[in-house]
Backbone bond lengths (Angstrom), bond angles and torsions (degrees), N, CA, C in turn:
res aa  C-N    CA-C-N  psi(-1)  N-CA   C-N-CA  omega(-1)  CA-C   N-CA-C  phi
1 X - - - 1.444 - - 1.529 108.23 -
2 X 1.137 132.41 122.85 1.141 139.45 154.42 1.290 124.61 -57.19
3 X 2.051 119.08 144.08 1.084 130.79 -156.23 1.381 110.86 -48.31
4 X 1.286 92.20 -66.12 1.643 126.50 166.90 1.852 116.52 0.31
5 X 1.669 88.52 -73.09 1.506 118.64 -163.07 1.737 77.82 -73.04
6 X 1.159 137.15 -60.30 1.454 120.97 -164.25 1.527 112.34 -57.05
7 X 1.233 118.66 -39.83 1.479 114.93 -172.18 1.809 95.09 -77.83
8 X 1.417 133.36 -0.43 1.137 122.61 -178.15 1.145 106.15 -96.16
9 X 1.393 126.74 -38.07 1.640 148.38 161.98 1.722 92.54 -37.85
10 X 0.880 127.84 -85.79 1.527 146.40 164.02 1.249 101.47 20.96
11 X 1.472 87.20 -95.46 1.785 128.50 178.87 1.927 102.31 -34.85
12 X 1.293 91.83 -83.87 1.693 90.82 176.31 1.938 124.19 -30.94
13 X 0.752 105.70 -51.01 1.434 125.49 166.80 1.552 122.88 -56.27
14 X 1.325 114.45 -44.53 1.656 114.37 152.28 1.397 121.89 -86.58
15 X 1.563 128.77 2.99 1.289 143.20 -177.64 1.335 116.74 -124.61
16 X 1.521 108.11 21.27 1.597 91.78 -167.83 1.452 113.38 -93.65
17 X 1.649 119.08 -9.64 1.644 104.58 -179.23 1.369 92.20 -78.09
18 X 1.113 141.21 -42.12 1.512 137.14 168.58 1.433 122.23 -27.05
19 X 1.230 123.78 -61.90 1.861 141.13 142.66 1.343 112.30 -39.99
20 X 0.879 128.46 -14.76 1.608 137.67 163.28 1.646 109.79 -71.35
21 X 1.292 92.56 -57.32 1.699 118.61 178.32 1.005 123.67 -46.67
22 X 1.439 103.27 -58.99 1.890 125.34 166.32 0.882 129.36 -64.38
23 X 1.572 119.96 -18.38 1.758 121.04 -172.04 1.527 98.38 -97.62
24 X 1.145 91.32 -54.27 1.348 105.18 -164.87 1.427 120.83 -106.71
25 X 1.428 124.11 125.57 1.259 127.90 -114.92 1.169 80.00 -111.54
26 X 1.714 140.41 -19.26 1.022 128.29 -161.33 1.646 116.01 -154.12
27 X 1.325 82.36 47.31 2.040 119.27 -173.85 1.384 107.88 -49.12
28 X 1.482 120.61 -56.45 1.224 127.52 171.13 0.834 124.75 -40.27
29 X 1.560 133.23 -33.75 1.597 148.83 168.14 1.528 126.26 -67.08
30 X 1.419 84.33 -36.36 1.971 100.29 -150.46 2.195 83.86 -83.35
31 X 1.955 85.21 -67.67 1.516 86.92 -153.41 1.863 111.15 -105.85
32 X 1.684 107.93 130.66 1.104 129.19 -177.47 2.153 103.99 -54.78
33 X 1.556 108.17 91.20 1.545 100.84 -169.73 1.567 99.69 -84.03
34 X 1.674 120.18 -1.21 1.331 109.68 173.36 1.584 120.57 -73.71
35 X 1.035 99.03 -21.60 2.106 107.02 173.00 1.098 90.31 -84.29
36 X 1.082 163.90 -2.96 1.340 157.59 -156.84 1.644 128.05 9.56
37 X 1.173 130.87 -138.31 1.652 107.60 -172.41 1.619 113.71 -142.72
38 X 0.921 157.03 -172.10 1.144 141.81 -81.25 1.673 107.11 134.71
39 X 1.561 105.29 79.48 1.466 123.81 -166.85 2.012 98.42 -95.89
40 X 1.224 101.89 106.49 1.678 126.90 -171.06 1.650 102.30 -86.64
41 X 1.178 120.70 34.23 1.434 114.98 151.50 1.762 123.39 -27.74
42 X 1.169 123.19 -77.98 1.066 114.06 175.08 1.695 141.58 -44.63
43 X 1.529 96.90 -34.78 0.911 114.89 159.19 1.607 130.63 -63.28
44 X 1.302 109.65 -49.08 1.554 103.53 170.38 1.725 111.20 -66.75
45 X 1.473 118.56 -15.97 1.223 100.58 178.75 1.903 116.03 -88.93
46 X 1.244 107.87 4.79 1.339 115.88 151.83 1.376 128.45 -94.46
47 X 1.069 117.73 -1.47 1.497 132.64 156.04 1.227 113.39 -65.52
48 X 1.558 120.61 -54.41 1.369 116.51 -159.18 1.642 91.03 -127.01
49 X 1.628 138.71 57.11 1.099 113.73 177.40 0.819 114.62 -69.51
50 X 1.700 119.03 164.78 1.672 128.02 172.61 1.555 127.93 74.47
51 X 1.594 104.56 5.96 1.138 125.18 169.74 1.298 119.00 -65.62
52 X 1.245 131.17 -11.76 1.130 119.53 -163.14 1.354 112.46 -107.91
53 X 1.913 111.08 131.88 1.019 132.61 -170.62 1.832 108.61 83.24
54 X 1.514 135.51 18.10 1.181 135.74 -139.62 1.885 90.01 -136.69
55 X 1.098 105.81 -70.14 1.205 130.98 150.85 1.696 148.97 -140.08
56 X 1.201 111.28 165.63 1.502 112.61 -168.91 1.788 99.68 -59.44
57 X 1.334 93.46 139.47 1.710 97.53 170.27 1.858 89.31 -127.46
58 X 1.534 83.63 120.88 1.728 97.82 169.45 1.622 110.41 -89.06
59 X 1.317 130.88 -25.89 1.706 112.11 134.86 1.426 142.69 -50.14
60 X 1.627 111.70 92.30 1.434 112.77 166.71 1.313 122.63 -64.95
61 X 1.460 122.50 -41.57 1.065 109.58 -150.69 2.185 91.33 -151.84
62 X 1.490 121.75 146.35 0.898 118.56 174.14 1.379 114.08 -127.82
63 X 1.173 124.51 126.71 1.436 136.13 -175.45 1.730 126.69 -111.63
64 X 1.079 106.17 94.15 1.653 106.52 161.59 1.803 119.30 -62.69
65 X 1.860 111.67 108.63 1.147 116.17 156.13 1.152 121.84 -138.58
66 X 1.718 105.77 153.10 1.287 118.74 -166.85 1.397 129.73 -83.21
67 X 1.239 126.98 131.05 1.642 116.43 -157.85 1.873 94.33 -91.69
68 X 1.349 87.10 -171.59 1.698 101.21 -160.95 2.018 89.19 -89.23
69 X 1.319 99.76 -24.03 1.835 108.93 -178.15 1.335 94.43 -60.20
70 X 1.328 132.41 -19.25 1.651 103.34 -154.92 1.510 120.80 103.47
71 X 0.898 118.81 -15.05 1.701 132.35 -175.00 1.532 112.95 -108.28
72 X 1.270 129.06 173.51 1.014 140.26 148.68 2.047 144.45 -111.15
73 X 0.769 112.31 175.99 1.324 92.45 -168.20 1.673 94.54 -159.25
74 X 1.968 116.04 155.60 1.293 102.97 -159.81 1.848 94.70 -126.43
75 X 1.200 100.93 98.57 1.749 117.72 -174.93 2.092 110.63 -55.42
C-alpha cells in the first residue's frame, strides 16, 4: 500500500460524516450519524483478495452505515 493511499485512508476516516454531507445531499434524513459507522477494512480485503499490485481497485475504503429506516447499508 502506498503512503499516499494510507494518509488518504486516514483522512476519510476522520472526515467521513462530512463525506456523508457532500455526497449525499440529504444525509441528515437518509443516515442515522448517531450509531455512527463502521469502516470494513478487513472485509473488503476478502472481497478482493490478492489484488494487490495485480490490478487497480477503485474501492479504497468500505463503510457500514446505519440509515434512519432501521437498516443498514455498505458505502
Amino acid at each position: 500500500m502506498k503512503k499516499d493511499d494510507t494518509l488518504w485512508k486516514g483522512i476519510l476516516e476522520n472526515l467521513f460524516e462530512d463525506f456523508l454531507r457532500f455526497f449525499f445531499e440529504k444525509s441528515d434524513e437518509l443516515f442515522d450519524i448517531e450509531k455512527g459507522f463502521e469502516f470494513l477494512d478487513k472485509e473488503l480485503e476478502q472481497l478482493f483478495p490478492g489484488n494487490e499490485g495485480t490490478a487497480p481497485k477503485f474501492v479504497v475504503k468500505l463503510v457500514k452505515v446505519f440509515t434512519k429506516a432501521g437498516g443498514e447499508q455498505w458505502i
